[in-house]
DRENDO-1510 file (C-alpha; in Angstrom, 1 decimal, always signed):
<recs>
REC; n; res; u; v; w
REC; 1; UNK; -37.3; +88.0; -31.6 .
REC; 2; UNK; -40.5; +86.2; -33.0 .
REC; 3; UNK; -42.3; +84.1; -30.4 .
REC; 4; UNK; -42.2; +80.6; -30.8 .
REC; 5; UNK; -45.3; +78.2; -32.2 .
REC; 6; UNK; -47.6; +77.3; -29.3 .
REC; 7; UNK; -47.2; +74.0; -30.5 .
REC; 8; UNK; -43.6; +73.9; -30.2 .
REC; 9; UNK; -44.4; +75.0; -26.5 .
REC; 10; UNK; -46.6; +72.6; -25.9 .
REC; 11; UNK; -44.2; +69.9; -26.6 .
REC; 12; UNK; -41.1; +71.1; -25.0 .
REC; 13; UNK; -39.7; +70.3; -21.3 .
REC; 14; UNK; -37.3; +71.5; -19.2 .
REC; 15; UNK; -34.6; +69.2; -18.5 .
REC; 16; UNK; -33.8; +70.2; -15.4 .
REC; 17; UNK; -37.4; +69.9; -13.8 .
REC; 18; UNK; -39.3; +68.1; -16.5 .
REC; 19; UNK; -42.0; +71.1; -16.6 .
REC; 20; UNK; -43.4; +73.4; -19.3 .
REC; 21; UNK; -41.6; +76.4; -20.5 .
REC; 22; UNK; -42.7; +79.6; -21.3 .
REC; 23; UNK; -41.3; +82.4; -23.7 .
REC; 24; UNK; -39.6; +84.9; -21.9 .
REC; 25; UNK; -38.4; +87.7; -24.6 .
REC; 26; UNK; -34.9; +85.8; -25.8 .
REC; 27; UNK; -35.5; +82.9; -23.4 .
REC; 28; UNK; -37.4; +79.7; -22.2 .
REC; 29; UNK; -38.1; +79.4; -18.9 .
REC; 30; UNK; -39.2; +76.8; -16.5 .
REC; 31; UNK; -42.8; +76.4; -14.9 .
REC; 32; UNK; -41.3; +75.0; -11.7 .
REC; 33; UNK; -38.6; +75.7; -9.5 .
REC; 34; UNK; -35.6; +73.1; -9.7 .
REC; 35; UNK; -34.6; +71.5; -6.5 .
REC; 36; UNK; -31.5; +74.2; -5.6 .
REC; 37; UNK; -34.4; +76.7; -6.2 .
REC; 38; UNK; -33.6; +78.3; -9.3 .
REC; 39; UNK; -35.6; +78.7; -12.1 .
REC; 40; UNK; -33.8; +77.4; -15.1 .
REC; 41; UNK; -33.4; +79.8; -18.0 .
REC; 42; UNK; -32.4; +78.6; -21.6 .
REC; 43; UNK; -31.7; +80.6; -24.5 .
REC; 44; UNK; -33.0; +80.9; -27.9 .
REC; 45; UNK; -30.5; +81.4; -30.5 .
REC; 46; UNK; -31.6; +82.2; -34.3 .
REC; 47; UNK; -35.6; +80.6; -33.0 .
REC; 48; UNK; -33.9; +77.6; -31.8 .
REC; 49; UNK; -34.3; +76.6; -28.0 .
REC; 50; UNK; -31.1; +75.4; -26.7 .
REC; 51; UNK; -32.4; +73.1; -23.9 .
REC; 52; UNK; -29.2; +72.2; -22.2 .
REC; 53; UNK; -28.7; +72.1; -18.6 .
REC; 54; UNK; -26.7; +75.1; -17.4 .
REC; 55; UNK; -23.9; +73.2; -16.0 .
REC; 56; UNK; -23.7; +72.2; -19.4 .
REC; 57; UNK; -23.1; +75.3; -21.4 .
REC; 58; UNK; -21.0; +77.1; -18.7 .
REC; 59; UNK; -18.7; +73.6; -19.7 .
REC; 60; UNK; -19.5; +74.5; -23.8 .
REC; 61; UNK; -17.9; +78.3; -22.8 .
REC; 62; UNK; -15.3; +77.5; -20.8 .
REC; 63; UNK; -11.6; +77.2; -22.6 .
REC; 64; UNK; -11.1; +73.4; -23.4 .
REC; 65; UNK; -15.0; +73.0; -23.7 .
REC; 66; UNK; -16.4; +71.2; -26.5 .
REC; 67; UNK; -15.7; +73.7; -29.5 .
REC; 68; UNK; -12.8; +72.4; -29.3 .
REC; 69; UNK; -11.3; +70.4; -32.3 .
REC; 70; UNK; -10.7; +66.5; -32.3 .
REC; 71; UNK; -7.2; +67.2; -33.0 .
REC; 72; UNK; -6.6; +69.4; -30.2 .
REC; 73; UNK; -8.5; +67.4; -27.9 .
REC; 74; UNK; -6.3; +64.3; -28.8 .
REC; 75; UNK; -2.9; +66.4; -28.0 .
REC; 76; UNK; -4.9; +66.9; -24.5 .
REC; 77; UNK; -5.2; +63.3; -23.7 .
</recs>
């Protein structure tokens, strides 16, 4: 996996803690400890940081999650 620019880096936040994030290997990870004490982890997939909360993609994976079509998620409702 190529690093990413430095000046992609430089731009980019966590959303979690609202620090920097460093390139670990496959992953960006926070500068700062969120308040449950974790440091949040987010992947890059094919070079592109996906900066979303981790509540929010165990909800993405989990059956009924937003991959979901419109259709079936109307028949839900």
């Amino acid at each position: 996996m190529p690093n990413l620019s430095p000046s992609l880096l430089a731009v980019l936040r966590c959303p979690v803690t609202g620090s920097a994030l460093v390139q670990d290997g496959d992953s960006l990870v926070a500068t700062t400890r969120a308040k449950d004490g974790t440091t949040p982890r987010y992947a890059i997939e094919d070079g592109i940081p996906v900066l979303l909360a981790p509540e929010h993609t165990q909800a993405m994976a989990a059956p009924g999650g937003q991959h979901e079509s419109s259709t079936a998620q109307e028949q839900h409702a």
